[in-house]
C-alpha positions in Angstrom: -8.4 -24.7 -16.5 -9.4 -21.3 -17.4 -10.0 -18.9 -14.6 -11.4 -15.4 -14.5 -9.9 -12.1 -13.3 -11.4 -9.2 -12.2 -8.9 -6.3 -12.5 -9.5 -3.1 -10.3 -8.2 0.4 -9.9 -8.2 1.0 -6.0 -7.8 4.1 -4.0 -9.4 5.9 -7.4 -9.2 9.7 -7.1 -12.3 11.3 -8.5 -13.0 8.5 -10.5 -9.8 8.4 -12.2 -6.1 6.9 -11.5 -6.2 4.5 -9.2 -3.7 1.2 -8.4 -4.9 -1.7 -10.6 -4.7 -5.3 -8.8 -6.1 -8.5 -9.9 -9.4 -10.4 -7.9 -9.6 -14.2 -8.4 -13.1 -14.8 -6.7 -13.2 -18.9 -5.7 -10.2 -20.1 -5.6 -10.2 -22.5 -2.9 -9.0 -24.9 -5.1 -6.3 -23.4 -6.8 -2.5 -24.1 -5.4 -0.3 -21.4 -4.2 2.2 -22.4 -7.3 -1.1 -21.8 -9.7 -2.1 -18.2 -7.8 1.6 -17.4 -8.8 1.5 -18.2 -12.3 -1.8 -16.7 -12.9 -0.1 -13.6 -10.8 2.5 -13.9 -13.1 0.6 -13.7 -16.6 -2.1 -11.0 -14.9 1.3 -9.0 -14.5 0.5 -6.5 -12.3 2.0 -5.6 -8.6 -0.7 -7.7 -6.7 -3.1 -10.2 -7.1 -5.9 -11.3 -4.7 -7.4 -14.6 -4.2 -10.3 -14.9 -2.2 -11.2 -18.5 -0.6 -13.7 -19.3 2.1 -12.1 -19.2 5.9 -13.3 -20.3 9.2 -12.7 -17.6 11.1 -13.4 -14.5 8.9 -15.6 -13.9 6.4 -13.2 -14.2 3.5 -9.7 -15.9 3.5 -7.5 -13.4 1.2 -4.1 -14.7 -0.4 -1.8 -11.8 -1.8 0.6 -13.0 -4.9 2.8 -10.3 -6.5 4.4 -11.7 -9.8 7.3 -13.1 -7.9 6.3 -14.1 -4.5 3.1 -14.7 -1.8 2.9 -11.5 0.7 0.9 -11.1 4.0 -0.8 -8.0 3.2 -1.8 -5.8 0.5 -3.7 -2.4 1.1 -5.0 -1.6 -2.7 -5.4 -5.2 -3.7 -8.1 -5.3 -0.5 -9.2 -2.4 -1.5 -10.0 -3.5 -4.6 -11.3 -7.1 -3.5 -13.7 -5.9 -1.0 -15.1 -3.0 -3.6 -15.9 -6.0 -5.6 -17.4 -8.3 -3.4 -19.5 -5.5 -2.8 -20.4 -4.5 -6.0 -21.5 -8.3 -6.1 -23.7 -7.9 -3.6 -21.3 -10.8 -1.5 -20.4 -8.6 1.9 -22.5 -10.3 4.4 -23.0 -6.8 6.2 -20.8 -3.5 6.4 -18.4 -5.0 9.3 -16.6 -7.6 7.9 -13.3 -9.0 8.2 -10.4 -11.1 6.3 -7.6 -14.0 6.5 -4.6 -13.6 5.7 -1.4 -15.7 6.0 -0.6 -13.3 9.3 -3.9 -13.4 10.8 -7.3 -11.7 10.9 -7.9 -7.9 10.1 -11.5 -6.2 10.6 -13.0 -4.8 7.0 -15.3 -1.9 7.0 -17.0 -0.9 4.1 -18.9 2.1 3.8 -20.8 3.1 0.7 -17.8 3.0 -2.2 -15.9 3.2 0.3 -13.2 0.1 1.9 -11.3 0.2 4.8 -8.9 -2.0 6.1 -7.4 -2.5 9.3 -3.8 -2.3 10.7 -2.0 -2.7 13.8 -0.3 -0.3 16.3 2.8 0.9 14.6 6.0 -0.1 15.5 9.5 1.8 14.6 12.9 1.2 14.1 16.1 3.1 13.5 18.1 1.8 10.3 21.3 3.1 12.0 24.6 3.1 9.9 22.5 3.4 6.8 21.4 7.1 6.8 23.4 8.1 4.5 23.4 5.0 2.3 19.3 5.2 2.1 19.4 9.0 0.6 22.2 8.0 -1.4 20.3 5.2 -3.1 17.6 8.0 -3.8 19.9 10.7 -4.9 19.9 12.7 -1.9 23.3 12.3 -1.9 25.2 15.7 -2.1 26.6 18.0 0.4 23.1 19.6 0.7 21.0 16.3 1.2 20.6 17.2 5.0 18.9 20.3 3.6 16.0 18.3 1.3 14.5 15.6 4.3 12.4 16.6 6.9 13.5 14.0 9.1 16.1 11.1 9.6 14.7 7.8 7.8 12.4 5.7 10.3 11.0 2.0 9.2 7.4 1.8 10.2 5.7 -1.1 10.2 1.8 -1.4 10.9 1.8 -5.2 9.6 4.1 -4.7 6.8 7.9 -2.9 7.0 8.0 0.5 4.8 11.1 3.0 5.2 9.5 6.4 5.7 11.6 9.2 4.3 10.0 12.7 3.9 11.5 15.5 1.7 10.1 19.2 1.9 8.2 20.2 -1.4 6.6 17.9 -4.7 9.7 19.6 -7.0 11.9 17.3 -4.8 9.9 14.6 -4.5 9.5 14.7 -8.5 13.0 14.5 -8.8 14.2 11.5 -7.2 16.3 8.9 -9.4 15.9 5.9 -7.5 18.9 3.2 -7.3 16.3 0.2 -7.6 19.0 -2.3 -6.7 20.6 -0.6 -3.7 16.6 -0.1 -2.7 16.3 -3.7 -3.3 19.2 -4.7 -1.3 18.5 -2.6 1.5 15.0 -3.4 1.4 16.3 -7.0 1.9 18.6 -6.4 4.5 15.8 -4.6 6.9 13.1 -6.9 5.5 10.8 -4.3 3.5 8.4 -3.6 1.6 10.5 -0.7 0.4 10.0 2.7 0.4 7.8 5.4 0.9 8.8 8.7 -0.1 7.2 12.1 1.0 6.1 15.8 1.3 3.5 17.6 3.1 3.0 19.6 0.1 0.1 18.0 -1.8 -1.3 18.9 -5.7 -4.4 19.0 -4.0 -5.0 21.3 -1.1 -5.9 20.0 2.4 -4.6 16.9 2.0 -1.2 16.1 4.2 1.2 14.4 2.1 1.8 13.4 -1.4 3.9 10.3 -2.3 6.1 7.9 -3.6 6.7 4.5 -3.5 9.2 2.2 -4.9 9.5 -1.9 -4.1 11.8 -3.5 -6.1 12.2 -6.4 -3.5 8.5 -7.8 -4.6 9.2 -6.9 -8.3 7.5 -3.2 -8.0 9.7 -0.2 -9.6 6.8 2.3 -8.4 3.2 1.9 -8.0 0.3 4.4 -7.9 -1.3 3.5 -4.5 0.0 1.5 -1.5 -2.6 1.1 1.2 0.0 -0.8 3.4 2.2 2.1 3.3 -0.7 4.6 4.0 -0.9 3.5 7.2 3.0 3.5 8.5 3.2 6.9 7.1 0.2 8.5 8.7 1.5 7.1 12.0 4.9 9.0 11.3 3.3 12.1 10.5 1.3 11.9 13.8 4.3 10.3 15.9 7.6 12.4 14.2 6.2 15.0 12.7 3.4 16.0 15.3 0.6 16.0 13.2 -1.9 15.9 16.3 -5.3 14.7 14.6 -7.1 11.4 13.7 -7.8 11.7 9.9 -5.5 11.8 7.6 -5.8 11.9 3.5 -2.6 11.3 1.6 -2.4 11.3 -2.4 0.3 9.0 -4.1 0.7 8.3 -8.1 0.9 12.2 -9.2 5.1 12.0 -9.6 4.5 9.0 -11.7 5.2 8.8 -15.7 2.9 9.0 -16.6 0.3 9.8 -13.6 -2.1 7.7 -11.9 -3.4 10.0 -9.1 -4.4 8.1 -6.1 -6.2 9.0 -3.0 -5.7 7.3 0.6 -7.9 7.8 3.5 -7.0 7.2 7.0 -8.5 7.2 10.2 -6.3 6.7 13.5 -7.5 5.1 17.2 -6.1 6.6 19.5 -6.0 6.7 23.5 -4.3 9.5 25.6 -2.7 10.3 22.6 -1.1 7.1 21.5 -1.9 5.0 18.1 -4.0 1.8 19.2 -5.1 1.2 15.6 -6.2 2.7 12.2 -8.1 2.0 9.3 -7.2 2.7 5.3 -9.4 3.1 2.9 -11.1 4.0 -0.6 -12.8 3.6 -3.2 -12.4 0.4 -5.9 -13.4 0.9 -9.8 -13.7 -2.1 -11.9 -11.9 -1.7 -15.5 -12.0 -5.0 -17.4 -11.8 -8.4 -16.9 -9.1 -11.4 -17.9 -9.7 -15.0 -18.4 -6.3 -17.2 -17.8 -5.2 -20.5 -18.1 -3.5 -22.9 -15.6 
């Protein structure tokens, strides 16, 4: 059986760059062991496969090219610019299934976002020092290049938040993918999610990096999932006391896929209820597989 793949940049900035992921439109009845294969041979971080639900408007099943995960921001991203761009959203409120529940869809324009929950932290104590070790902030002067002790944040999916001060430090990490991988593993991550607040381009309010070796991902250009976590830091550690956030990601890359994120926080007296992350989806080409 051959079945077609529609492969997206998401979270495109100015039309350019982007995080590519896979859309498999009808595949109610593929298997999960046949969305991983054709994950597999598609190659890239994430795949999407979009069924019918019963309770949402689209049941969405995430396959990386080693395993099924609950949630992925670009590969949403990416899905629900092309159900739109097909003329399939059934109005501008819409909503997805995933393996962990429901999440509300908006999409605005060329514009996705994507819904996540109230974040929740948690201190990786006793592991301080081996996290900026396994990203070679190691030396007698690593205290002096973070902003602020490691935090996991997790807004549906775990993601260690580290934050360093400028883009020449960020640019220079050398990550230890398997000590990432195995710590990533022992806290049951995503991975990581590296950061300034200086940004390439000006008023934005953080530029990033990402690196999840767990799911088979060294670094990746745009990480909607990730987004969100982040954002909630910068509003909840770092004091950033607003609702909007934008946050580019892909510039430290070899070579560069710039990628911009956009997100929008609920709040109420002060606290995170909610937020939304989003952008904008550009088709690229299409693939035809077997299984």
């Amino acid at each position: 059986m051959k079945v077609n793949v529609a492969i997206l940049n998401a979270f495109v900035d100015d039309n350019r760059g982007g995080n590519p992921a896979g859309v498999v439109l009808n595949a109610d009845e593929l298997t999960n062991e046949q969305k991983l294969n054709i994950a597999k041979q598609v190659g890239l971080s994430e795949t999407a496969f979009v069924s019918k639900s019963d309770v949402a408007d689209f049941k969405l099943d995430f396959f990386t090219p080693q395993m099924q995960i609950a949630h992925c921001g670009h590969a949403t991203i990416a899905t629900f610019s092309y159900l739109s761009q097909q003329g399939l959203i059934p109005s501008p409120n819409t909503s997805k299934e995933t393996i962990d529940g429901v999440r509300q869809i908006e999409v605005k324009g060329d514009v996705a976002y994507m819904e996540q929950l109230a974040p929740k932290y948690t201190d990786p104590v006793g592991d301080h020092d081996r996290i900026l070790t396994s990203l070679g902030l190691s030396d007698d002067a690593s205290q002096e290049k973070i902003l602020a002790k490691p935090v996991i944040a997790n807004t549906g999916n775990g993601f260690l938040v580290v934050g360093v001060n400028n883009i020449e430090q960020l640019e220079a990490i050398q990550p230890n993918q398997p000590e990432i991988d195995a710590i990533s593993e022992k806290y049951d991550l995503i991975g990581y999610y590296v950061f300034t607040t200086e940004t390439n381009v000006p008023g934005r309010d953080a530029s990033t990096r990402m690196f999840a070796p767990r799911y088979g991902i060294q670094e990746e250009s745009a990480t909607g999932m990730a987004a969100g976590p982040l954002v909630c830091y910068l509003h909840d550690y770092l004091n950033m006391d607003k609702d909007h956030f934008v946050i580019e990601q892909g510039y430290a890359m070899t070579p560069a896929s710039p990628s911009c994120l956009d997100a929008r926080l609920s709040r109420k007296a002060g606290a995170i209820q909610s937020l939304i992350v989003g952008g904008v989806g550009m088709a690229s080409r299409f693939e035809t597989v077997e299984v």
